[in-house]
C-alpha positions in Angstrom: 116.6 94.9 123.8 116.0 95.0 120.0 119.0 95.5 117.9 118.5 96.8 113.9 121.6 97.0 111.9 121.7 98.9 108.8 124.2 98.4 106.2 124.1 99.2 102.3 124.7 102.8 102.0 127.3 104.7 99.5 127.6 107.4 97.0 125.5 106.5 93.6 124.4 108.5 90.8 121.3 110.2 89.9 119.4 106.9 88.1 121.7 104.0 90.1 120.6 101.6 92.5 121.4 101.3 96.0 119.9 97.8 98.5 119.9 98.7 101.7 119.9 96.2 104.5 118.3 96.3 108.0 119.4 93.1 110.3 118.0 92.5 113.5 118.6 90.5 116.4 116.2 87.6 117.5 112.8 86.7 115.3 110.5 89.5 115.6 110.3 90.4 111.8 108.1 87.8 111.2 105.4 89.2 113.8 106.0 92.9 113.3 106.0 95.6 111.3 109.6 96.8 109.9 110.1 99.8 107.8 112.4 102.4 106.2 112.5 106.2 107.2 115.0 109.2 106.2 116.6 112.3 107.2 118.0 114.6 105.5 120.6 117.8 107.1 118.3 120.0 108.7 115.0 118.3 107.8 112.7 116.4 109.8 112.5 112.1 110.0 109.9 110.8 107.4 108.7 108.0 106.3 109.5 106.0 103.3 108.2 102.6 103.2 106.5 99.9 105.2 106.2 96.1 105.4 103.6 94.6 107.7 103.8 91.1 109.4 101.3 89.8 106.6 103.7 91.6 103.8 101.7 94.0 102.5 103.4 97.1 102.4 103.3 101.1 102.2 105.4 103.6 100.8 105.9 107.3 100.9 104.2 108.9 97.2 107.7 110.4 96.1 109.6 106.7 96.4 106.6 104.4 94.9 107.5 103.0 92.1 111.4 103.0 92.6 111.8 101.8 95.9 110.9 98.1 96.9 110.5 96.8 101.0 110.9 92.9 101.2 111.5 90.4 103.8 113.4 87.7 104.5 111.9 86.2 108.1 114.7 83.0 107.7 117.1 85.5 108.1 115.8 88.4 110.2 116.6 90.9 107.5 114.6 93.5 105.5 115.2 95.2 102.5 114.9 98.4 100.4 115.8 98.1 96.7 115.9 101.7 95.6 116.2 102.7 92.0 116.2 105.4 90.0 117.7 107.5 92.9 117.3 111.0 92.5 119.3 114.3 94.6 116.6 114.5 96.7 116.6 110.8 98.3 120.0 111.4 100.1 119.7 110.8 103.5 120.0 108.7 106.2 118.4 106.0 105.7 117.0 104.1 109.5 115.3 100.9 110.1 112.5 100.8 112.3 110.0 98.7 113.9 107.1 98.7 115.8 106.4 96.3 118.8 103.0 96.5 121.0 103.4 100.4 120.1 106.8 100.3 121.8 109.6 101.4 118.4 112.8 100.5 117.5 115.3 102.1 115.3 119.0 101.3 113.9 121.8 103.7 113.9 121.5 105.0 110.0 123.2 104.3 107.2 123.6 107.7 104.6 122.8 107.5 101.1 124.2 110.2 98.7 123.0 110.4 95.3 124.9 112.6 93.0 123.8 114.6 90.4 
């Protein structure tokens, strides 16, 4: 079965930078989709950004501009940059992917940005 890792979380301050990791097992980033999703206490999963097998990408309107999804297929491992981190983007931040409508997810890693 599919194994995502995340790893990259901490405590920041409101304008640091946090780069968040999402490791998987075998070569399926390459030929699927990966992507970034969040929840917060008592609020439901959403979405934050996307990266397709062809590397174009998506992101949720509140993080464009601050937050960056990249890939790195030679070593199974997506990213998300996030700057200029505000209150409102703590979370738990999950790694997901998609494959033949069947997803994935990792076990979280939280994000708390102070203010």
């Amino acid at each position: 079965q599919v194994q995502l890792v995340e790893s990259g979380g901490g405590l920041v301050q409101a304008g640091g930078s946090l780069r968040l990791s999402c490791a998987a097992s075998g070569g399926i980033f390459s030929n699927n989709p990966v992507g970034w999703y969040r929840q917060a206490p008592g609020k439901r999963r959403e979405f934050v950004a996307l990266i397709h097998n062809s590397g174009s990408t998506n992101y949720y309107d509140s993080v464009k501009g601050r937050f960056t999804i990249s890939r790195d297929n030679g070593k199974n491992t997506v990213y998300l940059e996030m700057n200029s981190l505000k209150p409102e983007d703590t979370a738990v931040y999950y790694c997901y992917t998609n494959i033949y409508g069947v997803a994935y997810w990792g076990q979280g890693t939280q994000v708390t940005v102070s203010s």
